[in-house]
C-alpha positions in Angstrom: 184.3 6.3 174.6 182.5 8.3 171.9 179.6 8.2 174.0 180.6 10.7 176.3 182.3 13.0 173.9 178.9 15.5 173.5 177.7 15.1 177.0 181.0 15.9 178.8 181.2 19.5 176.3 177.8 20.6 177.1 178.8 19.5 181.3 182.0 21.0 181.4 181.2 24.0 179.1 178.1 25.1 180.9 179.8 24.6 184.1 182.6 27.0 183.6 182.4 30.5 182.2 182.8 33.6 184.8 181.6 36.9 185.2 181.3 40.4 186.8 177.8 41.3 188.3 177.3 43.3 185.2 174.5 41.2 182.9 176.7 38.9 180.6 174.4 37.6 178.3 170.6 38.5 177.1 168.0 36.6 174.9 168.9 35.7 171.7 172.6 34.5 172.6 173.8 31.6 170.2 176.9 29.9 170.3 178.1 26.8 168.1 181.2 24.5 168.9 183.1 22.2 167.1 184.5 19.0 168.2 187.6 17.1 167.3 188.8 13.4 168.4 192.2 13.2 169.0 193.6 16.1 167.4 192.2 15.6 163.7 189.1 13.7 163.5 185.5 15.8 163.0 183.2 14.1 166.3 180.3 16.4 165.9 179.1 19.6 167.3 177.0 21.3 170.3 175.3 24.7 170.3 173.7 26.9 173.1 171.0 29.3 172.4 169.2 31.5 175.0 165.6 32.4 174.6 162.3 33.8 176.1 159.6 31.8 177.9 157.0 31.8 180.3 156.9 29.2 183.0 153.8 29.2 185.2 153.4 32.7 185.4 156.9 33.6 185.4 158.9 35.2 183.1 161.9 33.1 182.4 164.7 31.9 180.3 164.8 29.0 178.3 168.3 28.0 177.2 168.2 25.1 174.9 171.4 23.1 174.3 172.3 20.2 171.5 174.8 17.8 170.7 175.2 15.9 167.8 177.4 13.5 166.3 179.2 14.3 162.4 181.3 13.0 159.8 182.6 9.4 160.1 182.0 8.6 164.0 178.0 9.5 162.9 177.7 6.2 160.8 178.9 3.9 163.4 178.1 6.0 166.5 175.3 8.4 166.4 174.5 10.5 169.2 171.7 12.9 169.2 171.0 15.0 172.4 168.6 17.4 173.9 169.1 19.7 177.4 167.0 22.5 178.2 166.9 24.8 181.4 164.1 27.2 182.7 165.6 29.8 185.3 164.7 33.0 186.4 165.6 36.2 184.6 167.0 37.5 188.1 168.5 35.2 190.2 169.4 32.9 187.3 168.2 30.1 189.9 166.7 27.1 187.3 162.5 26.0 187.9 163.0 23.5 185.3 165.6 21.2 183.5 165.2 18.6 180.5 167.7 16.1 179.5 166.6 14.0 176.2 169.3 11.7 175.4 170.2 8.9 172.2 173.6 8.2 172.3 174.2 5.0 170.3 171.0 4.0 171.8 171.4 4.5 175.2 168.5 7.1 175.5 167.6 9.0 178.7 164.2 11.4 179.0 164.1 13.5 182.0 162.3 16.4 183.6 163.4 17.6 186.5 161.6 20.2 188.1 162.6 22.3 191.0 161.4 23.8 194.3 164.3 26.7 195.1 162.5 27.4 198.4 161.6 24.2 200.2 165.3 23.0 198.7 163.6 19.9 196.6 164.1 18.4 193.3 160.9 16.7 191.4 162.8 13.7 188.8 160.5 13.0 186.4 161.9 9.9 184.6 159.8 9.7 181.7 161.3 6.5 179.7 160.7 4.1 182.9 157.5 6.2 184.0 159.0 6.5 187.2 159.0 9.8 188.8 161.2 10.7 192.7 162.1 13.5 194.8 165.3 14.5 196.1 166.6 17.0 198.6 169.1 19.8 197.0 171.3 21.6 198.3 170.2 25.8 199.0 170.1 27.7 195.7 170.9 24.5 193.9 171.9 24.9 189.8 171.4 22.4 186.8 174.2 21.7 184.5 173.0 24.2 182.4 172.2 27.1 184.4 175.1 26.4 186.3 177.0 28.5 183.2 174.5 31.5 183.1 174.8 31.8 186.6 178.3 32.0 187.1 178.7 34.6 184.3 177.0 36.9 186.2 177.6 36.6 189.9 181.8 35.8 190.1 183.9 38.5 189.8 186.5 37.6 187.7 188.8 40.6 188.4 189.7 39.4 192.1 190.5 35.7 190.9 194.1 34.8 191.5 195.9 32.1 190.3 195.3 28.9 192.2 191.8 30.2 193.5 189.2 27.3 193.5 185.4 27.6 193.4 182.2 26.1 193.6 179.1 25.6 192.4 176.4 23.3 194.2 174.7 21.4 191.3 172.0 18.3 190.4 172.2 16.1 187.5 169.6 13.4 186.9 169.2 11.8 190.6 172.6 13.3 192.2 173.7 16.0 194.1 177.0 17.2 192.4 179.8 19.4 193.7 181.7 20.8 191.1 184.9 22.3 191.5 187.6 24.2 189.6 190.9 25.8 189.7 191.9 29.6 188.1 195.4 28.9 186.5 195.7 32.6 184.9 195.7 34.4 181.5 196.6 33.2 177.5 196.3 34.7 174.5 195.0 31.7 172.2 194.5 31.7 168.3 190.6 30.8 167.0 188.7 30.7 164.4 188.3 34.2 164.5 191.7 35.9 165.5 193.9 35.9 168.6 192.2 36.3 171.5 192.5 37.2 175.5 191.3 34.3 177.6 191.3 33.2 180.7 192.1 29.6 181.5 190.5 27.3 183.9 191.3 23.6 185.5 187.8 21.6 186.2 188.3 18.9 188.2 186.7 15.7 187.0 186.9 12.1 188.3 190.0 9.6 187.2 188.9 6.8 185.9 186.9 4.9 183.0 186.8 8.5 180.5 189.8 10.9 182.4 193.4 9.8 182.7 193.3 12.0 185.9 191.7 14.4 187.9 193.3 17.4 186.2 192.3 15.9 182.9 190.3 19.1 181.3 191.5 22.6 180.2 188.8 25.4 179.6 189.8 28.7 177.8 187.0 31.4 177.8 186.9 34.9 176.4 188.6 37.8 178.9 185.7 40.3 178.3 182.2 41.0 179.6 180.8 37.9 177.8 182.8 35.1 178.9 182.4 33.1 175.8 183.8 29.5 176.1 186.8 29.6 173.3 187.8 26.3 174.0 188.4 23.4 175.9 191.0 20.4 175.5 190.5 17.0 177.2 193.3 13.9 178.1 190.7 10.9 177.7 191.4 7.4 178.8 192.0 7.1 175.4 192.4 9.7 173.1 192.0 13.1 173.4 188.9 15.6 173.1 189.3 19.2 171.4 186.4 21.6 171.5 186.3 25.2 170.0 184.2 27.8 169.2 183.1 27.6 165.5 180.1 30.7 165.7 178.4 33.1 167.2 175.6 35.6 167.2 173.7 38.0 169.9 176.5 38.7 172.0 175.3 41.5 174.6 178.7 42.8 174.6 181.6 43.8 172.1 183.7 40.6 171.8 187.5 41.7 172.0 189.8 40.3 169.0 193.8 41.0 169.3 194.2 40.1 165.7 192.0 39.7 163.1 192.1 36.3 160.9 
């Protein structure tokens, strides 16, 4: 079970932030999330940071995002992971995503590298030497664009409650529809005062990790930035709690109701 604890945050987080067409984020973004097992016990932590890079020829940028393990679950479960993603400073469409995995062992190193034109996706497994190619779906997102993207092409101020939407993405060797639900507007308490969120319902698979299909809860900031506040998940067994421990290089002013 604790296996999937930091992968499913950095899935469903970077999946699920929304924005106007105004620019939502720039380089130099950071975010750092905290994560709790049922309700009270530290499971480790995951950050985001967006930077500059240069991809053959292109200008680009390079979000890099990590999950690690803490406190008491580190000594009998560590988990170390790695996922990166190249995508243009425009279209926020991804050339390149890395996925470099230990999580209590089970390690995964993969580059996937993609053709947004001829609709392909080059799968570079580099622990078995074995490299594939796979046919995407048009304008096709990785599971970290995927959260860059949406920020800055869904406009959050025609969303009614119920709405669903979608997102055409590719993880490892798979072609993956995501899909969510808009439920509508809460003010939550954080870490740094009460704030105005909008709340989201991902839909996930029942089964093995999820009790059911509704199983997640996202909470991310009503403003320009969209930050991901929070997000609460009914495991198989247990529970998952994530929230939003820090912050820096936020392109816009982030609104606080109350101050802490």
């Amino acid at each position: 079970m604790k296996k999937s604890l930091l992968t499913l945050f950095i899935i469903v987080t970077v999946q699920t932030s929304f924005a106007q067409a105004e620019v939502a984020f720039d380089t130099g973004e950071w975010f750092k999330f905290r994560m709790s097992y049922s309700g009270f016990l530290k499971a480790g932590n995951a950050t985001l940071h967006v930077k500059d890079a240069n991809l053959n020829g292109k200008d680009v940028y390079h979000v890099v995002g990590n999950g690690w393990t803490t406190g008491m679950i580190k000594w009998f479960f560590k988990v170390k992971d790695r996922y990166e993603s190249y995508f243009d400073k425009k279209t926020i469409r991804p050339y390149k995503f890395v996925r470099n995995i230990d999580e209590g062992g089970h390690t995964k190193d993969i580059e996937i590298d993609f053709d947004q034109i001829n609709n392909k996706a080059y799968v570079n497994d580099k622990k078995h030497k074995e490299k594939k190619v796979f046919d995407t779906k048009p304008n096709i997102q990785d599971m970290v664009s995927t959260f860059y993207y949406l920020r800055n092409n869904l406009e959050t101020k025609t969303l009614k409650v119920g709405d669903e939407v979608k997102v055409d993405m590719f993880f490892d060797e798979e072609n993956y529809g995501f899909k969510l639900k808009y439920l509508g507007e809460e003010t939550i308490e954080t870490d740094f005062g009460e704030i105005e969120s909008l709340v989201f319902r991902p839909y996930v698979m029942a089964g093995r990790v999820f009790k059911e299909e509704e199983s997640l809860t996202l909470w991310v900031s009503k403003d320009k930035n969209k930050v991901p506040l929070r997000i609460k998940a009914d495991l198989a067994v247990g529970s998952l709690r994530a929230d939003l421990e820090g912050f820096r290089g936020l392109k816009h002013s982030f609104n606080i109701v109350v101050n802490n």
